[in-house]
C-alpha positions in Angstrom: 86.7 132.2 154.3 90.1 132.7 153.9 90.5 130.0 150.9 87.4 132.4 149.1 89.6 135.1 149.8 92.4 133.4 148.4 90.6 132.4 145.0 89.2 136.1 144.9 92.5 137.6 144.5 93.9 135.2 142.1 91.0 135.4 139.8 91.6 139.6 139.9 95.2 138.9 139.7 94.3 136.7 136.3 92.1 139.3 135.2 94.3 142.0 135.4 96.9 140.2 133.5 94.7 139.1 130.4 93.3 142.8 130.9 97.1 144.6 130.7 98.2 141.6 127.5 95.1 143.1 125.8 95.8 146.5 126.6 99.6 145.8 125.3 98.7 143.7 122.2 96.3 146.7 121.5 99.4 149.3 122.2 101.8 147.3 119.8 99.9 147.2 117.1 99.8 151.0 117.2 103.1 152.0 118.2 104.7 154.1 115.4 108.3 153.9 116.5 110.9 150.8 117.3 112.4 151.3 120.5 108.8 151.9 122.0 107.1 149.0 120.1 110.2 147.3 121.7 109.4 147.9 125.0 106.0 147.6 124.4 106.3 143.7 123.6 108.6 143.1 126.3 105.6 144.0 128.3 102.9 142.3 126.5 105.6 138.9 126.5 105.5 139.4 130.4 102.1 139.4 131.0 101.5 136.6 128.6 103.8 134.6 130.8 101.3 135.2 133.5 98.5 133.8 132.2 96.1 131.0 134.1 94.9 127.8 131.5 91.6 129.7 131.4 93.3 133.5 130.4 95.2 131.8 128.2 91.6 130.4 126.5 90.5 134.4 126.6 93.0 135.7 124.9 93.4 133.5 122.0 89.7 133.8 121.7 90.5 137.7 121.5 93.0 136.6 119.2 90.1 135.2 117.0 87.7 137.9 117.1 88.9 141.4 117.8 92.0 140.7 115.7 90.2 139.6 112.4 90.4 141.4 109.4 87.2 143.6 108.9 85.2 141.5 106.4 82.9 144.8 104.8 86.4 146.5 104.1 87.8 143.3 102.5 84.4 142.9 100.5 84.5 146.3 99.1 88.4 146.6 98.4 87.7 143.0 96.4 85.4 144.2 94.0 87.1 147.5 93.4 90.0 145.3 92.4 87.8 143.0 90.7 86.8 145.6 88.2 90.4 147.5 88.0 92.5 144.7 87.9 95.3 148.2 89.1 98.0 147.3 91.6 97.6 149.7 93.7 94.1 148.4 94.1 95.5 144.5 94.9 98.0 146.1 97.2 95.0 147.3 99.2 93.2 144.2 99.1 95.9 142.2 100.2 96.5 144.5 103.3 93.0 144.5 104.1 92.9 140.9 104.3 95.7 140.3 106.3 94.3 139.6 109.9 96.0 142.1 112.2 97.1 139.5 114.6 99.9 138.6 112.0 101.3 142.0 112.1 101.1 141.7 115.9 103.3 138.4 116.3 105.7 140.2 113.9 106.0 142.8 116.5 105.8 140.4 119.9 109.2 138.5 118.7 110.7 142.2 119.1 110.6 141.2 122.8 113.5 140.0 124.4 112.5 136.3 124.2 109.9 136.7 121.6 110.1 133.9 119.1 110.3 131.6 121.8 107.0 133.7 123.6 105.7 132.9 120.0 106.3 129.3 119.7 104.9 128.4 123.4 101.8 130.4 122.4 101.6 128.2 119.4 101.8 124.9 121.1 99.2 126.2 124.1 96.9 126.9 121.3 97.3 123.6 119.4 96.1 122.2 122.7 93.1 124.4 122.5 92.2 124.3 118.8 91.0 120.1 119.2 88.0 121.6 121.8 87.3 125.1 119.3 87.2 124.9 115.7 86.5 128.7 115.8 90.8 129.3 116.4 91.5 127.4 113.4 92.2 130.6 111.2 94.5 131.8 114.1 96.4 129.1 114.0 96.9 129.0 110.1 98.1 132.7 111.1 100.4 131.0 113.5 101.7 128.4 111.2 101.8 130.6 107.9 104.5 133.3 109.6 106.6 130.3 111.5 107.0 128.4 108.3 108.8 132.0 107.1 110.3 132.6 110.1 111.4 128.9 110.3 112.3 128.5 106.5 115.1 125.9 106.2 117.3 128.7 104.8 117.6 130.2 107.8 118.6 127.6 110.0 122.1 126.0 110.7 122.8 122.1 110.2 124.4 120.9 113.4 126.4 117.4 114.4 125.7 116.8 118.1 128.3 114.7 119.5 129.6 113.5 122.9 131.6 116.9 123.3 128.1 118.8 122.8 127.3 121.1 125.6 125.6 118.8 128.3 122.4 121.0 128.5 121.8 119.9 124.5 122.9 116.3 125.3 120.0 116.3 127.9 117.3 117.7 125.3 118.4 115.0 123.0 117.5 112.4 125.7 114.0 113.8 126.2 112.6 114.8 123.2 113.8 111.8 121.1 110.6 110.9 120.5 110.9 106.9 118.5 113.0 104.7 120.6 113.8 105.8 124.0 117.1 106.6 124.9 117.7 104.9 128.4 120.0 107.4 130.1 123.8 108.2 129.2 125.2 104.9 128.3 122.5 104.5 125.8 123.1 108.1 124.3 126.7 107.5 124.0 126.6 104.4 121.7 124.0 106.8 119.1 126.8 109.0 119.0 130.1 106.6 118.3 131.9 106.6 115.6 129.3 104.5 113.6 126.6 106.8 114.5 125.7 110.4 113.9 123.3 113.0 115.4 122.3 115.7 113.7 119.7 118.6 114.6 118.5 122.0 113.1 118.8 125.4 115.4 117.6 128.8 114.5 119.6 132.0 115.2 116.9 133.2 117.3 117.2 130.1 119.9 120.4 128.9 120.5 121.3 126.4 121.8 117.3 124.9 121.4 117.5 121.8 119.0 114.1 122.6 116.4 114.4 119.3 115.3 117.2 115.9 114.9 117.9 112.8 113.2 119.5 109.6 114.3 121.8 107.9 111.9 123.5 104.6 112.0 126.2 104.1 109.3 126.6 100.5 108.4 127.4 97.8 105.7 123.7 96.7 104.5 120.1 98.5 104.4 119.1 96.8 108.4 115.9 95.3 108.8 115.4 95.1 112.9 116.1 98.1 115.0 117.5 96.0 118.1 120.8 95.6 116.9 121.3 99.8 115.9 120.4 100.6 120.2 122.6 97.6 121.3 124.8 99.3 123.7 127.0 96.0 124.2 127.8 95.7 120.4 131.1 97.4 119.5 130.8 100.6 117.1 132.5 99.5 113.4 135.6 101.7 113.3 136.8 101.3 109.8 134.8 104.0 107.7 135.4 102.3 104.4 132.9 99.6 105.6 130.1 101.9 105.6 127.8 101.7 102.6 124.6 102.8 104.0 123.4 105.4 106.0 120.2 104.5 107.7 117.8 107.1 109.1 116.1 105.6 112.7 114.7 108.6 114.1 113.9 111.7 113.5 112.0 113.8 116.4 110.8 117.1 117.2 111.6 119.4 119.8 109.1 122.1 119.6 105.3 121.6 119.7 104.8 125.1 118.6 106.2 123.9 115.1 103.8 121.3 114.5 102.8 121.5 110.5 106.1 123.5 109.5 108.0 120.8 107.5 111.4 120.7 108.7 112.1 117.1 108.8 112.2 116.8 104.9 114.9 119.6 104.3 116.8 117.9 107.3 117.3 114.5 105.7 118.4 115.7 102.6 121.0 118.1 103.7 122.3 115.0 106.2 122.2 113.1 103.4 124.4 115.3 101.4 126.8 116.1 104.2 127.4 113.0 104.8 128.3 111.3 101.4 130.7 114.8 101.1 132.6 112.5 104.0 132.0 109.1 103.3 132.7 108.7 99.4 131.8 104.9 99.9 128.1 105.8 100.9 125.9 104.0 98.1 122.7 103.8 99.9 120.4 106.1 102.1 117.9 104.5 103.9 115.6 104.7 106.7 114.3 101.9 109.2 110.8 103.2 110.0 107.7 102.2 112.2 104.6 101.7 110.9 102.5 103.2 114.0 99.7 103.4 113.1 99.0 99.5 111.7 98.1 97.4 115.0 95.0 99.4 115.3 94.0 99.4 111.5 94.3 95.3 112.0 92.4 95.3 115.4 89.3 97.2 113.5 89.0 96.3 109.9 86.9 93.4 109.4 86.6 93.2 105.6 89.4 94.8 102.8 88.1 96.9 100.2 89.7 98.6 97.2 88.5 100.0 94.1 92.3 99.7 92.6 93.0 95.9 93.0 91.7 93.1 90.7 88.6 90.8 92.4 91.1 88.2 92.7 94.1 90.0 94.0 91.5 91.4 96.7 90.1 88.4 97.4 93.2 86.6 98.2 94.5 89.5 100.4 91.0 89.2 102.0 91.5 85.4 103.2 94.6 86.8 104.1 93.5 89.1 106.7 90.9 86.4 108.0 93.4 84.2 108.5 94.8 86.5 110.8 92.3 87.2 112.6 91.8 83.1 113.1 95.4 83.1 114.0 95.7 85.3 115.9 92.8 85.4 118.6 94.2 88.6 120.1 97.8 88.0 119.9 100.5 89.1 118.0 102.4 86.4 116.4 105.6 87.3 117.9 103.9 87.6 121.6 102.4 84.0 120.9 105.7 82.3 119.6 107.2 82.3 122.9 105.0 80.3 124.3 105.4 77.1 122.0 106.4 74.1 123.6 109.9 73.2 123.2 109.9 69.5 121.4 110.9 68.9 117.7 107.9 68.4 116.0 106.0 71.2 118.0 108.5 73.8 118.1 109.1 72.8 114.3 105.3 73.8 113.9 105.7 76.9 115.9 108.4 78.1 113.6 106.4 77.8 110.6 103.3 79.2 111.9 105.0 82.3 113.0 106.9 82.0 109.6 102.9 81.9 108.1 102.0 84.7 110.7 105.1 87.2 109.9 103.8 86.8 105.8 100.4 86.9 106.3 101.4 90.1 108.2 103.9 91.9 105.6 101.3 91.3 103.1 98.8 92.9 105.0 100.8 95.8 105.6 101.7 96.4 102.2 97.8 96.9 101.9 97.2 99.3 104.4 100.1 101.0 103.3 98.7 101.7 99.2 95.3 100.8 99.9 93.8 102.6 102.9 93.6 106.2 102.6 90.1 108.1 100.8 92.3 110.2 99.1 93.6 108.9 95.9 97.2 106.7 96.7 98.8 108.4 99.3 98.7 106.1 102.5 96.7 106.8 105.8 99.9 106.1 108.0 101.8 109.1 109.0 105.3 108.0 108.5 104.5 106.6 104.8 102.9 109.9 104.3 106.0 112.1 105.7 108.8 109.9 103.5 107.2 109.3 100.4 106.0 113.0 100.0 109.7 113.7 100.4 110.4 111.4 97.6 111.4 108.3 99.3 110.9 104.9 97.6 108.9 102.5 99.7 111.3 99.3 99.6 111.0 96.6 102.0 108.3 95.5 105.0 110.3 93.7 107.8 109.1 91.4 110.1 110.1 91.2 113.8 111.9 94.6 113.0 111.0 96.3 116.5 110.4 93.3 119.4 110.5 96.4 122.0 106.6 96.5 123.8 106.4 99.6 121.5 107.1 98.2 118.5 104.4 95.1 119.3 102.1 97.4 120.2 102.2 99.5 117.4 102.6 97.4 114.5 103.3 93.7 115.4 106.9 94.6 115.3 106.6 95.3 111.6 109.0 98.0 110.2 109.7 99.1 106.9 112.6 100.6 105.1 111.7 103.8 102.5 115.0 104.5 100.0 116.0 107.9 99.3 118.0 107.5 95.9 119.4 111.3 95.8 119.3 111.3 92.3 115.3 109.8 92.1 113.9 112.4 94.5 112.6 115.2 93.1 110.7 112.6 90.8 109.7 110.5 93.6 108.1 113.6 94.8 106.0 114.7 91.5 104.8 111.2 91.3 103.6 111.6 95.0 102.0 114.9 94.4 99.8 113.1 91.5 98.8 110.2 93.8 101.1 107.5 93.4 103.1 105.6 95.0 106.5 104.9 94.5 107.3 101.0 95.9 109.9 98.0 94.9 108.7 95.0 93.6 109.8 93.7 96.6 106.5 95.2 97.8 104.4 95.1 95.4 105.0 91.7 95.1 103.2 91.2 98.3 100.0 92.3 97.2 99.8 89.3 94.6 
């Protein structure tokens, strides 16, 4: 009895605070003047805070029906402009067709706390929108006023360092989101003097990292992350050694910015930064994963293209059944450790996972040209983030990540994508028209 009564009250309570965030949403968006619209989304923030999971699925569902623009209206204004072409006539349109629920999370980041209100409402309803299709345009809503409120231009270029406040040190530790950082030792050694952090705040949260980069400053372009995390290897001191800057992660701190491209804007303006202080800098590079790979290999059974010659597919075909022979399962780097020690058998180990680490560089070069419906651009995500930036696609390493992860993910394949400052913007346009910008380095390995 008393655990019904219990549930009783909390389901009025939950009620009553969707019912007062409707009424206040609803207040808002009339509220003529600023100090009571003010107060008014203070309130509204409040009782959003409040919210149970299921509330929270009310009111974005609210937020996709009450708060649409009224479709008769937007009809009527169109074909009025339609046949006027007048500006006065567009102005209308366009205000008509603006969903209301953008001019009310204009006013809600009045609150005291509101962009931040605004962001957590954006990453609860990213959660929702895989289950309901119908929230999609309020997301786009969401996402179309963040990328304005979030436009690079606004935010300020930070180095983190060991003398950072120890509240942003910690957020560094748990949103890096590539390779683990294993407590303070290991966050130390990312930021010696052969390493930089860098991170993008807004003037709206500060002190709350959007978004940061991991740098290692060395002599030549790496090709395995293992050495760059090494806590026991002593930083390189002398500056005038460092001739590359390589990119090794980049991670996001806030959910609620999911689909505002930030990361782009962010290795650039690193980039420039830091050849403004290190003149010797030649070479700006990242050392990526390829995350997505392991499972393209585990489920493709045949290669197809319609951009290769017969032959060329054909041999990249035998390639990937060869593999699969090889392989049984196994990745070739999980499988090497268990060769028998011997000459002539560990001699035959070392070239089969010689013939293993091949067969698999060649085989990634494929899925990254070759695997995506749309034209060139690749199906994995990290291909697809650096190259649309205007990165060059330059080298497939093998054994590059040995970490679980790393196996897991992509038979501890990584690859390095150039960013010749001077080639980007071209790099880019040739991206937008559906090609693919890769050294012969890689290109050879699709021959």
């Amino acid at each position: 009895m008393f655990e019904r009564l219990q549930q009783a009250r909390r389901s009025a309570r939950e009620r009553s605070d969707l019912a007062r965030l409707i009424d206040a949403c609803r207040a808002l968006l009339g509220a003529r003047g600023e100090s009571n619209s003010v107060a008014i989304a203070d309130a509204a923030v409040g009782h959003y805070r409040n919210l149970s999971a299921d509330s929270l699925k009310a009111f974005f569902t609210l937020l996709a029906e009450e708060f649409d623009p009224d479709p008769q209206s937007v009809l009527e204004l169109a074909g009025r402009y339609a046949q006027s072409r007048a500006p006065e006539d567009l102005i209308a349109l366009t205000r008509a067709a603006e969903p209301p629920r953008q001019e009310l999370l204009r006013r809600l980041i009045r609150a005291s706390g509101g962009t931040a209100a605004v962001l957590s409402m954006r990453a609860q309803l990213l959660v929702r929108l895989r289950g309901d299709r119908r929230l999609a345009a309020v997301d786009a809503d969401f996402q179309h006023l963040l990328s304005s409120w979030f436009n690079p231009g606004f935010l300020e270029l930070q180095q983190v360092d060991w003398d950072s406040p120890a509240r942003l040190l910690e957020q560094i530790i748990r949103h890096e989101a590539v390779h683990e950082i294993d407590g303070w030792g290991d966050l130390r050694r990312r930021l010696q003097p052969d390493r930089r952090c860098f991170a993008f705040f807004h003037p709206a949260l500060p002190g709350e990292p959007l978004i940061f980069v991991e740098v290692a400053l060395l002599e030549a372009m790496p090709a395995a992350i293992g050495p760059l995390l090494d806590c026991d290897q002593p930083p390189a001191q002398d500056p005038r050694r460092f001739k590359v800057a390589a990119f090794y992660s980049i991670s996001n701190c806030q959910p609620g910015l999911r689909g505002v491209n930030l990361g782009n804007f962010l290795i650039k303006q690193v980039a420039q930064r830091l050849q403004a202080g290190f003149p010797a800098l030649r070479t700006f590079c990242t050392l990526s994963p390829v995350p997505s790979f392991a499972d393209w290999l585990a489920k493709v059974e045949r290669l197809e293209s319609d951009r290769l010659k017969p032959a060329r597919l054909k041999a990249l075909d035998a390639a990937l059944q060869a593999w699969r022979a090889r392989s049984h399962g196994a990745g070739p780097v999980e499988k090497a450790g268990a060769s028998a020690k011997g000459g002539a058998t560990e001699k035959a180990g070392a070239a089969q996972k010689t013939d293993d680490a091949e067969l698999l560089r060649r085989l990634c070069a494929f899925y990254l040209f070759h695997t995506s419906a749309a034209g060139l651009r690749p199906s994995d995500p990290v291909a697809r983030f650096h190259l649309g930036n205007g990165a060059r696609l330059e080298r497939i390493n093998a054994d590059g990540d040995l970490t679980r992860k790393g196996l897991k993910q992509s038979h501890g394949l990584m690859v390095n994508y150039l960013y010749d400052l001077d080639e980007i913007e071209a790099n880019h346009e040739r991206f937008v028209s559906e090609e693919v910008n890769a050294s012969r380095a890689v290109t050879g390995l699709l021959h």
